[in-house]
C-alpha positions in Angstrom: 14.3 -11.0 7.4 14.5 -14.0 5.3 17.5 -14.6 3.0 16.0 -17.1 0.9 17.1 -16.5 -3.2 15.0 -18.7 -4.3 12.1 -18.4 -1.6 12.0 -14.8 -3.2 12.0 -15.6 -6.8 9.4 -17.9 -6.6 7.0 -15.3 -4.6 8.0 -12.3 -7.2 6.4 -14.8 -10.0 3.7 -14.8 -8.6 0.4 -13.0 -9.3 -2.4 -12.5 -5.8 -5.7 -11.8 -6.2 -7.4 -10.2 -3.5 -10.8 -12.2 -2.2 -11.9 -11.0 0.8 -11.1 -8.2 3.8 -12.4 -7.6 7.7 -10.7 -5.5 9.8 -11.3 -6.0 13.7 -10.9 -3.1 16.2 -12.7 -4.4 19.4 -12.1 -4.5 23.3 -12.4 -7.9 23.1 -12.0 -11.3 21.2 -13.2 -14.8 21.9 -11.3 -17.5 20.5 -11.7 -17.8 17.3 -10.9 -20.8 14.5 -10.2 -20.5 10.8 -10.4 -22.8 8.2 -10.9 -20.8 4.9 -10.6 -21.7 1.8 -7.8 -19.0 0.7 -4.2 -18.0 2.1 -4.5 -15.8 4.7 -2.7 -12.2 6.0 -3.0 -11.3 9.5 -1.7 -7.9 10.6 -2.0 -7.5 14.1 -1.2 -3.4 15.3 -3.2 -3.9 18.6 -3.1 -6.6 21.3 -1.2 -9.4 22.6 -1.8 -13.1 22.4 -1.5 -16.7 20.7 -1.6 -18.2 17.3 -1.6 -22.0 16.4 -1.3 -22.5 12.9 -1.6 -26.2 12.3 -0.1 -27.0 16.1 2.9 -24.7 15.4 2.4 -22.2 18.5 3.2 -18.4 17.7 3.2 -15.5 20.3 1.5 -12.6 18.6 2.6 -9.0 19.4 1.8 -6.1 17.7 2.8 -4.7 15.1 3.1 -8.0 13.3 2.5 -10.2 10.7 1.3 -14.0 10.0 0.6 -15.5 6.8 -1.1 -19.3 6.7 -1.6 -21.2 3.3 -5.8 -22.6 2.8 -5.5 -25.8 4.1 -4.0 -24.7 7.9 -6.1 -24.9 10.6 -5.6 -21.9 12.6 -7.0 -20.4 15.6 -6.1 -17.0 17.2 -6.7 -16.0 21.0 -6.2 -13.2 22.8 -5.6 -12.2 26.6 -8.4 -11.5 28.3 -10.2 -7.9 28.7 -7.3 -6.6 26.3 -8.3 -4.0 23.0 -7.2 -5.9 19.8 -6.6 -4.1 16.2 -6.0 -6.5 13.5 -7.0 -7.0 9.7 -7.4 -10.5 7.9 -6.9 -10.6 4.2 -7.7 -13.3 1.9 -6.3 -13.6 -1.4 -5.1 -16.7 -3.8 -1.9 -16.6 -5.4 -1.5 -17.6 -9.6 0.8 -18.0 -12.0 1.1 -17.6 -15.3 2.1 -20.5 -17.2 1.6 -19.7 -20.7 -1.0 -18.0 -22.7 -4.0 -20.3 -21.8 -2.7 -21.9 -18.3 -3.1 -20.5 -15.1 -2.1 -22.5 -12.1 -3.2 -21.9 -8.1 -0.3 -21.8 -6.0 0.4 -22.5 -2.6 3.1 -19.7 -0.3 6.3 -21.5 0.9 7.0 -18.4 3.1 7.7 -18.5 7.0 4.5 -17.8 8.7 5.6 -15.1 11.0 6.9 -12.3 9.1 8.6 -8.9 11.3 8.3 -5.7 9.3 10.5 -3.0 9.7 8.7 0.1 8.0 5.0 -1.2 9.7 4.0 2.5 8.9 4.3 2.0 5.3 2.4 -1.1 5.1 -0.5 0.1 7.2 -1.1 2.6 5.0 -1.6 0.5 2.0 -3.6 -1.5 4.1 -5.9 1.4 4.7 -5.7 2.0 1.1 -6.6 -1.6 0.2 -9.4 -1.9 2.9 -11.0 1.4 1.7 -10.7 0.8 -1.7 -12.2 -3.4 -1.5 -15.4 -1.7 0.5 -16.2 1.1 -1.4 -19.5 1.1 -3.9 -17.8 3.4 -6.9 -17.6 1.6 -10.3 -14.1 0.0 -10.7 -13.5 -0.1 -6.7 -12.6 -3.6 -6.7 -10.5 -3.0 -9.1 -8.3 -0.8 -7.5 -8.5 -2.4 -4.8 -6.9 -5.5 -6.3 -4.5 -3.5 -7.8 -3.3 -1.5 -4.4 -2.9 -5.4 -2.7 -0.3 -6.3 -5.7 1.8 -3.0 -4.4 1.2 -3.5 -0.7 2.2 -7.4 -0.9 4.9 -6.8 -3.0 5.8 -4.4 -0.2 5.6 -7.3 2.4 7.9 -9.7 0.7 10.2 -7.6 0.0 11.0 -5.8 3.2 10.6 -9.5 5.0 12.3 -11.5 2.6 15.9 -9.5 1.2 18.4 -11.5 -0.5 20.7 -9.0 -0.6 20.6 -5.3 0.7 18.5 -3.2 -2.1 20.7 -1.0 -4.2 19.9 3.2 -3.4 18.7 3.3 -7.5 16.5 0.3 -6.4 15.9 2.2 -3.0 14.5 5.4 -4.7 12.9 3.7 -7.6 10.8 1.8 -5.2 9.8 4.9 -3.3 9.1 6.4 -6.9 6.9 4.3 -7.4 4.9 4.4 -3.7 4.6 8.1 -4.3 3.0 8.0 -7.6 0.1 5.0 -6.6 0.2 6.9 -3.1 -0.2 11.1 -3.5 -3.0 10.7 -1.3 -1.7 10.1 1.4 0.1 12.1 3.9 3.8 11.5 3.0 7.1 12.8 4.7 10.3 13.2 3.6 11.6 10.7 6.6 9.2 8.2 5.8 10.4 7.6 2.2 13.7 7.8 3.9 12.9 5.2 5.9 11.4 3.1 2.9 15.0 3.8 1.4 17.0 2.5 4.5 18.8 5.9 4.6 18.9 9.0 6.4 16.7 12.0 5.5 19.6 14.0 4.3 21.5 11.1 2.0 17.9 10.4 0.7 16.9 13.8 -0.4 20.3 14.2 -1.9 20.2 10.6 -3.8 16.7 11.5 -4.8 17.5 14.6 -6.3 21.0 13.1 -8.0 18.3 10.6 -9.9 15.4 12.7 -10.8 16.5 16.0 -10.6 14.3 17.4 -8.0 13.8 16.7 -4.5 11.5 14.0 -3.0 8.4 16.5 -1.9 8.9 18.6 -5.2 8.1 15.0 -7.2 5.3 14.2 -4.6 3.9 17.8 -5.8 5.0 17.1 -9.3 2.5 14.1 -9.3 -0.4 15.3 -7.2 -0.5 18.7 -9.5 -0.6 16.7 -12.6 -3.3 14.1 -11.4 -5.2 17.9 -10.0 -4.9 18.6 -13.8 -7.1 15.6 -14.7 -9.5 15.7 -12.3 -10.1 19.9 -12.7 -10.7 19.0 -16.5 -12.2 15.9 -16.5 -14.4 15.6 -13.6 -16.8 17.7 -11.6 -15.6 17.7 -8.7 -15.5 20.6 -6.5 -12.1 22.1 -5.4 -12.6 21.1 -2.0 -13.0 16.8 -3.2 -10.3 17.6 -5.9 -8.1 19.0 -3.0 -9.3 16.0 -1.0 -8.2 13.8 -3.6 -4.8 14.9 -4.6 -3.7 14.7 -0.8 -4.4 18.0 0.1 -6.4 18.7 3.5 -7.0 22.2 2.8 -8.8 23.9 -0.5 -6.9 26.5 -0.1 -3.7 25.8 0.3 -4.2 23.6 -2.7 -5.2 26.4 -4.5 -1.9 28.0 -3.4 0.4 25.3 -4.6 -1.7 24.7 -7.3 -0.8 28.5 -8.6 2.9 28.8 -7.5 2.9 25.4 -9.6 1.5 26.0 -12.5 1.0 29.8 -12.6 -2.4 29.6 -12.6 -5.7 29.3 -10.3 -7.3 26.1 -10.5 -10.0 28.3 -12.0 -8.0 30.3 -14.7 -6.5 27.0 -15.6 -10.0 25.7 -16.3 -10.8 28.8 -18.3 -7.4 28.6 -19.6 -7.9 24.8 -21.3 -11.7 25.4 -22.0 -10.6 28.8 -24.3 -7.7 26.8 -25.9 -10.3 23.7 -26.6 -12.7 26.2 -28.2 -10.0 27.7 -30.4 -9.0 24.3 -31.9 -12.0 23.6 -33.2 
């Protein structure tokens, strides 16, 4: 970790747009050079070997992260006959300067970063990358918007000034839950996120918001089930899909000891109370 005050400041001011994406899952990799015209994020999960970024020599390892600014020259080898798993991210940092100024900006961050929770980050780099390569209307969008959480998730678990306070702790993993319900999340990996045990967590957690860490993951993915089952036409088994649910059923189970209702009766239910008001 980096304990830079100021380092950390600057980077939190900061706004990053996301420009380009290509994940790499091969047996093998030739040499290769880059000279783009964006700051670059590598994250290497598979394979061992070297990167120069402008002559500076780095051993890469997985899982790990390297960052380089647009004007580096960089090129990345691996061992021989060796499976390699990596994703490159492009994206241009800005900053607001007033109402009708927007500068470019150039990272002052070390170029190898170590995260702790590597986990968490894949995740939203699963998100990010599913999200940036999808064909639905406002894709991109998201897309952009999942990169502001997942870098803002970088910096801060590289870069601490000071150990995060366990309000700051559990807002933070608030916050993952409700842009995450999707995915598959535990109970010891928001722990983790915290920098707590399991047991300390939960109880914290439940001190704050009144209910337990998996109640509030349910909590949001029954209220975003609400929205879809009235707003969309989805079937039950892509609105269970959705919400982070694997199974219909089981949704439909939750759903019920939830709310009271079927997914179905609270269709019927909301329909009949429309019709009424009008």
């Amino acid at each position: 970790m980096i304990n830079d005050k100021a380092l950390s400041e600057q980077l939190s001011s900061y706004f990053y747009i996301l420009e380009e994406m290509t994940h790499v899952h091969s047996a093998k990799v030739t040499p290769e050079q880059y000279n783009r015209d964006f700051h670059v994020i590598l994250v290497c999960m598979e394979g061992q070997g070297n990167i120069e970024i402008d002559e500076r020599r780095y051993d890469v390892d997985s899982p790990k992260v390297y960052i380089w600014s647009p004007d580096s020259r960089v090129t990345l080898s691996f061992h021989a006959d060796q499976r390699v798993h990596y994703y490159l991210i492009s994206f241009t940092p800005l900053q607001v300067i007033d109402a009708r100024y927007i500068a470019l900006r150039k990272l002052g961050c070390p170029e190898e970063l170590s995260v702790k929770n590597i986990h968490f980050l894949m995740e939203m780099v699963n998100d990010v990358e599913k999200k940036f390569h999808s064909q639905h209307t406002w894709s991109k969008a998201k897309a952009n918007s999942s990169f502001q959480e997942m870098i803002v998730f970088l910096f801060h678990e590289c870069m601490h000034n000071e150990a995060l306070d366990l309000p700051g702790a559990i807002a933070l993993t608030k916050e993952y839950i409700e842009h995450n319900y999707r995915l598959n999340i535990t109970r010891k990996m928001l722990a983790e996120m915290a920098g707590v045990s399991m047991d300390y967590y939960s109880r914290c957690f439940k001190k704050e918001l009144g209910k337990s860490p998996m109640d509030y993951v349910t909590e949001v993915r029954m209220k975003k089930a609400k929205q879809l089952l009235i707003l969309s036409d989805d079937k039950l088994s892509a609105i269970a899909q959705k919400v982070g649910f694997h199974d219909e059923f089981y949704f439909s189970r939750k759903f019920k000891a939830t709310t009271g209702y079927s997914p179905t009766a609270y269709i019927k239910k909301i329909k009949n109370s429309f019709i009424l008001t009008e």
